[in-house]
C-alpha positions in Angstrom: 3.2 87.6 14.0 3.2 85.0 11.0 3.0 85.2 7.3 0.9 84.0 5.2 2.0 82.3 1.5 -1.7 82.2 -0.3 -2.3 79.4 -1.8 1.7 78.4 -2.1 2.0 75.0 -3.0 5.5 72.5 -2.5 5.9 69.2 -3.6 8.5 67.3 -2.3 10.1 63.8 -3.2 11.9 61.4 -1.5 13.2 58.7 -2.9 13.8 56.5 0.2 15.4 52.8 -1.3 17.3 52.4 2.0 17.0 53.7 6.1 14.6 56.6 6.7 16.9 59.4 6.1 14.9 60.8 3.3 11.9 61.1 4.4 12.8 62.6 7.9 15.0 65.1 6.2 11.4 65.8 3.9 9.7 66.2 6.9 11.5 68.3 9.0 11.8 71.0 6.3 7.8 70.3 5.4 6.8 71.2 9.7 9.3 74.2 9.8 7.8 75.6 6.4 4.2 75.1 7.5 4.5 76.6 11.0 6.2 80.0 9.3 3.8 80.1 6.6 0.0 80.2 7.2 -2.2 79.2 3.7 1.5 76.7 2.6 0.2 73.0 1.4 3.5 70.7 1.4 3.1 67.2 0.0 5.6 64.7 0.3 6.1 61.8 -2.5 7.7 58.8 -0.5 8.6 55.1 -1.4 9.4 54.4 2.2 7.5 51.8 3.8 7.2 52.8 6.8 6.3 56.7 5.7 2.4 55.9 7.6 4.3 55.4 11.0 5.4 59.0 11.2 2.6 61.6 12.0 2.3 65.3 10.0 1.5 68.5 10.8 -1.9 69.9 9.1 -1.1 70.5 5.9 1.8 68.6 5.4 0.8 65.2 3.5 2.3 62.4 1.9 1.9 60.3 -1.3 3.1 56.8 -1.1 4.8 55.4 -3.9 5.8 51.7 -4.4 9.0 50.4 -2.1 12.5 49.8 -3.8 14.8 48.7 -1.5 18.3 49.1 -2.0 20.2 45.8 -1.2 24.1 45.5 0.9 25.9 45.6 -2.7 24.0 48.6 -4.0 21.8 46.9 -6.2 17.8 47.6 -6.4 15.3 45.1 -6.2 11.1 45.5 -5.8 10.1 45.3 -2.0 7.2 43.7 -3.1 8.9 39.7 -4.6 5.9 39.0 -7.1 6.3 42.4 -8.9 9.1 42.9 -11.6 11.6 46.0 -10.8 10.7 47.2 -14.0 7.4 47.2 -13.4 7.5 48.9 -9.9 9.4 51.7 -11.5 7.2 52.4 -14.3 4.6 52.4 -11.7 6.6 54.9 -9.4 7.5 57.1 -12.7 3.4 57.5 -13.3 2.5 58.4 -9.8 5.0 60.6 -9.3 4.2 62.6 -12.5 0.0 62.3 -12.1 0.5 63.7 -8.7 2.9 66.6 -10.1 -0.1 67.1 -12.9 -2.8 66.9 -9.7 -1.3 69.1 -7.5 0.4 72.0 -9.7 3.2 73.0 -7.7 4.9 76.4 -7.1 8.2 74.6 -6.2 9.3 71.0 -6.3 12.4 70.2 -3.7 14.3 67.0 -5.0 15.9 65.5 -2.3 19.3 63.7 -3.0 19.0 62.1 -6.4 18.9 64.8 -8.8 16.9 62.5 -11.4 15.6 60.6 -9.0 16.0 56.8 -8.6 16.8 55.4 -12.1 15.7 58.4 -13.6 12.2 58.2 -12.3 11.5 62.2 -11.9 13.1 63.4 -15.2 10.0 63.9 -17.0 8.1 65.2 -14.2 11.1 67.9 -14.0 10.6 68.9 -17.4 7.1 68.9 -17.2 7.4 71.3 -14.2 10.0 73.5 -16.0 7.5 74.3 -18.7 4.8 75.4 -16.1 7.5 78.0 -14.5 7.6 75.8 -11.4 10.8 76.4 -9.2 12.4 73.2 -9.3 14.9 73.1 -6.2 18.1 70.2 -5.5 18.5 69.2 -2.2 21.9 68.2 -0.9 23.3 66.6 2.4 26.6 67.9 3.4 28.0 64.7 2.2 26.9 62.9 -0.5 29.8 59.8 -1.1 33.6 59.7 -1.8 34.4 62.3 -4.9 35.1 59.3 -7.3 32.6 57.2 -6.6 30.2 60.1 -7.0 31.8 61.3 -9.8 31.5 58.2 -11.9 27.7 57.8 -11.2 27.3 61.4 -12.4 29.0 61.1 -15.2 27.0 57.3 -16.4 24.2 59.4 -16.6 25.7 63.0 -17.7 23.6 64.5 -14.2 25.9 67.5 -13.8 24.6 68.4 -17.2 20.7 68.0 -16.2 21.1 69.3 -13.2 22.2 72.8 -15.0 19.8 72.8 -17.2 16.5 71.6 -14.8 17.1 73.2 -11.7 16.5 76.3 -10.4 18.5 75.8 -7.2 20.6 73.9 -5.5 20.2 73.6 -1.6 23.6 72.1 0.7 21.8 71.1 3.8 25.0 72.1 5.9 27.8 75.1 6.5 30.3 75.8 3.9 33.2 75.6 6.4 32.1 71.9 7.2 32.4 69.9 3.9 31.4 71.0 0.0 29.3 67.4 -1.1 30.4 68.6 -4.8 34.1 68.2 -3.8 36.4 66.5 -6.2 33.6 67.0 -9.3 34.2 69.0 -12.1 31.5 71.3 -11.1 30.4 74.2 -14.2 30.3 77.8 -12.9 26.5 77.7 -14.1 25.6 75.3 -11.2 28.3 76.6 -8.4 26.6 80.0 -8.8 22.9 78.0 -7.9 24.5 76.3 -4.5 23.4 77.8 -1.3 25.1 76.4 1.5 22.0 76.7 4.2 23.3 74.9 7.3 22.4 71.9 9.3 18.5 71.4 9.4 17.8 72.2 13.8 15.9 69.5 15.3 13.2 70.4 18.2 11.9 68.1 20.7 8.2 67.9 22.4 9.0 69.3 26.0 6.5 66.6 28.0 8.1 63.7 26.7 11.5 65.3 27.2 11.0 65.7 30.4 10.0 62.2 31.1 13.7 60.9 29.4 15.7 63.3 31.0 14.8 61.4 34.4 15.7 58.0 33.0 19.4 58.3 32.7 20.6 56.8 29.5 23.2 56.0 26.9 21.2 55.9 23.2 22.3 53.5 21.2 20.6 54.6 17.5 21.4 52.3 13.8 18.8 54.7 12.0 16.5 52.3 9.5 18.4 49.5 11.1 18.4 48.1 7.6 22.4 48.1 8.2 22.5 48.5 11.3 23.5 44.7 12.9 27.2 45.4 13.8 26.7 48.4 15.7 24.2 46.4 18.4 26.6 43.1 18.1 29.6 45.4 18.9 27.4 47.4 21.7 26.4 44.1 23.0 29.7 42.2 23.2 31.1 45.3 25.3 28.7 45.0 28.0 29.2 41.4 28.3 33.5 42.2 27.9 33.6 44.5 30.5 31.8 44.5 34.2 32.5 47.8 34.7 30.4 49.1 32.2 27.3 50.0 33.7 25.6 53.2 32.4 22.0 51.9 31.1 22.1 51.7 27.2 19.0 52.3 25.3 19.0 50.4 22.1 17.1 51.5 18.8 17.3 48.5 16.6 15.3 50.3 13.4 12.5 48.9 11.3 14.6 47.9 8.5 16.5 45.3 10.4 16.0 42.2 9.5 13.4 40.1 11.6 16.0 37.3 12.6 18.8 39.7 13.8 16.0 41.3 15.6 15.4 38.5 17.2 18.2 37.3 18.0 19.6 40.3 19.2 16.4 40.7 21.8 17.7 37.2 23.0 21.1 38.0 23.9 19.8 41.1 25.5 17.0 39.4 27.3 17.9 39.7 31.3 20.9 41.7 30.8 20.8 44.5 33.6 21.9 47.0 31.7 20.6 47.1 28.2 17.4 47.6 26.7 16.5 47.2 23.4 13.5 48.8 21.4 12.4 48.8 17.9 11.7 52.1 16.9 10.3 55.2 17.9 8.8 57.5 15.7 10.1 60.5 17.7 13.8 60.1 17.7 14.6 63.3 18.0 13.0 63.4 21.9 15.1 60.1 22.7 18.1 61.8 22.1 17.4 65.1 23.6 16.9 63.1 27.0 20.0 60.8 26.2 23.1 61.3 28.5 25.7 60.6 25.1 24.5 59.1 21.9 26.4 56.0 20.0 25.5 56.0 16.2 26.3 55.6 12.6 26.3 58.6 12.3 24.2 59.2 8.9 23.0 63.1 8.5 19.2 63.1 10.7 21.3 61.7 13.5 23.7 64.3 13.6 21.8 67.2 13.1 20.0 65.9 15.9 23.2 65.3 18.1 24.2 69.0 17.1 20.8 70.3 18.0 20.4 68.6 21.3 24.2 69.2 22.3 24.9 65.7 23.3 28.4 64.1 23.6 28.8 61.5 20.3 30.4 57.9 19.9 30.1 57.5 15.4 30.8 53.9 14.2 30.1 54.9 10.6 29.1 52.2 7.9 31.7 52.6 4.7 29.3 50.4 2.4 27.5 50.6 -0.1 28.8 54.6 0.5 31.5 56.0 2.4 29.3 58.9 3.2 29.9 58.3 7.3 32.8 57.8 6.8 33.2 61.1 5.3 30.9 63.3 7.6 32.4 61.5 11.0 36.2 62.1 10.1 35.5 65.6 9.4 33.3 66.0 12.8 36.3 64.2 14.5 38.8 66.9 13.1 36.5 69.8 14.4 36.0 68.1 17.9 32.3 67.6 17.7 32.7 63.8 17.9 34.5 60.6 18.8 35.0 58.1 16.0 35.5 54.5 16.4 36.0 52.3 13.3 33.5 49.7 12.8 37.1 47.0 13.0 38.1 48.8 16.4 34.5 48.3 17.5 35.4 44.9 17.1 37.8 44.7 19.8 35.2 44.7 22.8 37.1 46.1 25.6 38.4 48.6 23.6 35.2 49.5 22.5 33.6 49.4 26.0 36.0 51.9 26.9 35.3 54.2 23.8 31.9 54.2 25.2 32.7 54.6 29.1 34.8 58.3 27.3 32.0 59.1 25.6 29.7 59.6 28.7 32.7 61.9 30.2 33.2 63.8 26.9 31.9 67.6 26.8 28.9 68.7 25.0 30.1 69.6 21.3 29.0 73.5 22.1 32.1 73.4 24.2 34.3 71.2 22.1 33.5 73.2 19.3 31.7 76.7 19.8 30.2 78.8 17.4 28.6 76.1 15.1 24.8 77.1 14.0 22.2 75.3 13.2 20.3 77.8 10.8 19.3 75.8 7.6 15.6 75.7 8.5 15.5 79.8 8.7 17.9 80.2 5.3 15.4 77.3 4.0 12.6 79.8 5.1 13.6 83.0 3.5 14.5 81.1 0.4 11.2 80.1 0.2 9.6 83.3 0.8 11.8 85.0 -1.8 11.4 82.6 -5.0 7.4 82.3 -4.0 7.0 85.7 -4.0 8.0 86.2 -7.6 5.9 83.1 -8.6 3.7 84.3 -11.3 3.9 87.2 -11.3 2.9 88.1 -7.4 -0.1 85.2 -7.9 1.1 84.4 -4.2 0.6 87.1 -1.8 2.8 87.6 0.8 0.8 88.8 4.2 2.0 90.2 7.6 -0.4 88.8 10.1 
């Protein structure tokens, strides 16, 4: 049996300045919502670079906007040199709202930046809330440290906008796990709009599955890659430190990381026995189901996919240009889903090579810590169903098929 949403319409954006956690987020929710809903059209608007290497479901599609990348420091600057940053966001700004104008959704899901980068989707918000459109905020479990967050927020009075433009407000995780609007001074107007949905479930494709399972491995991911250098320099100097070490180690470098660490990590690597390094992989989510443990960063894809595949976790989490990681991994550490290393400790080779040889001995975190679900994609689902019903006035019918 599946249901059918006529005609239903959901625009999604992703503002995507750094790694690739945006747009996968985007896209997972996009294929779930599609695959429950016969006669749904999702389009994603995207400034990653890379948002071509992915591949979509029928009627999922994405727009691509202009890249911004976010530098180490936190500033912005234009991916392409020769074009002003000025310029590149006036050009992102007029996309974003011609394709709003185009496409006439029935909701828009915002994901992250609740006005988008530098503002960029305000207008197109307002524009929507005038049509009726169901404007929907999409949170990670995390967002940054409360102060840091808070002080952004309050530069460009967001708390304020986000009560008056949004309809609702999404947590992509369990209430019990963190609240991303801790430490704010949050109105009751907005609380009462938060949904706390639950981690977003990953799913593998079976054949490929298969084919990892029989490989025997360690994955080693840096997500983008973008920031991602002192994870492989750490993983690398342990192999070397410590003889013992001997569990094969796949390595994902990411296709943000910068061409000369590339290479020169793929140097040091060359002819050692025991690690291999790759790129990227636009499927992820099938190396780690086939992975024996998983050493990461630990941003939010990752760990949703660690959760979803069960796998025993090594986090090295990044505490610049956010302390987001940070934040998720301590809290996974206190609930026994995780190991966490430092990115200093890390340092320390052997020490780190033996973190690593106790990860592949650690228990699945079903066993650490049972009972945890992975239901935001089915809460995302209902949610969906519910406000898109309503939509002018029953325009969208909803069929048992």
């Amino acid at each position: 049996m599946s249901t059918r949403l006529a005609d239903a319409r959901i625009l999604m954006y992703s503002h995507d300045t750094f790694g690739l956690g945006h747009l996968r987020r985007c896209r997972t929710i996009a294929h779930s919502l599609v695959e429950d809903y016969r006669g749904l059209q999702v389009l994603i608007i995207s400034g990653a670079t890379i948002a071509g290497a992915f591949d979509y479901r029928a009627r999922v599609d994405f727009v691509k906007i202009p890249s911004v990348i976010k530098l180490r420091n936190g500033e912005y600057t234009s991916m392409d040199r020769h074009i002003d940053l000025q310029e590149t966001l006036k050009m992102r700004q007029s996309i974003i709202r011609h394709t709003a104008e185009s496409f006439q959704p029935d909701m828009m899901i915002i994901d992250k930046e609740p006005l988008g980068l530098r503002g960029e989707v305000e207008e197109t918000l307002t524009y929507l809330k005038t049509r009726g459109t169901n404007l929907v905020l999409g949170l990670r479990d995390v967002m940054d440290a409360p102060h840091l967050l808070d002080a952004e927020w309050k530069r460009k009075d967001v708390m304020g906008k986000i009560g008056q433009l949004y309809d609702d407000i999404w947590v992509y995780g369990p209430p019990d796990f963190y609240d991303p609007l801790t430490g704010l001074d949050v109105p009751v107007s907005v609380r009462n709009k938060m949904h706390f949905v639950g981690f977003l479930q990953r799913k593998c494709s079976p054949s490929r599955r298969a084919k990892a399972m029989r490989d025997d491995y360690l994955l080693v991911t840096t997500g983008g890659g973008g920031d991602g250098a002192d994870l492989v320099r750490h993983v690398i100097a342990a192999y070397e430190a410590d003889p013992t070490l001997t569990q094969k180690a796949l390595v994902v470098l990411g296709p943000y990381m910068p061409a000369e660490q590339r290479r020169s990590f793929l140097q040091a690597a060359a002819g050692h026995p025991h690690l291999q390094l790759i790129e990227f992989d636009n499927r992820m989510e099938d190396l780690i189901a086939g992975a024996r443990a998983v050493v990461a960063m630990g941003g939010y894809n990752t760990y949703c996919e660690i959760l979803s595949f069960d796998k025993p976790a090594l986090i090295v989490p990044r505490t610049e240009p956010r302390q987001e990681q940070l934040i998720r991994a301590s809290r996974a550490e206190e609930l026994g889903l995780v190991a966490m290393v430092r990115d200093g400790e890390a340092a320390d080779s052997l020490r780190f090579a033996e973190a690593i040889k106790a990860v592949l001995k650690r228990p699945p975190p079903s066993e650490s810590a049972p009972g945890l679900h992975l239901e935001g994609l089915t809460h995302i689902s209902r949610i969906v169903a519910e406000r898109l019903k309503t939509r002018r006035g029953g325009h969208l019918s909803l069929v048992q098929g």
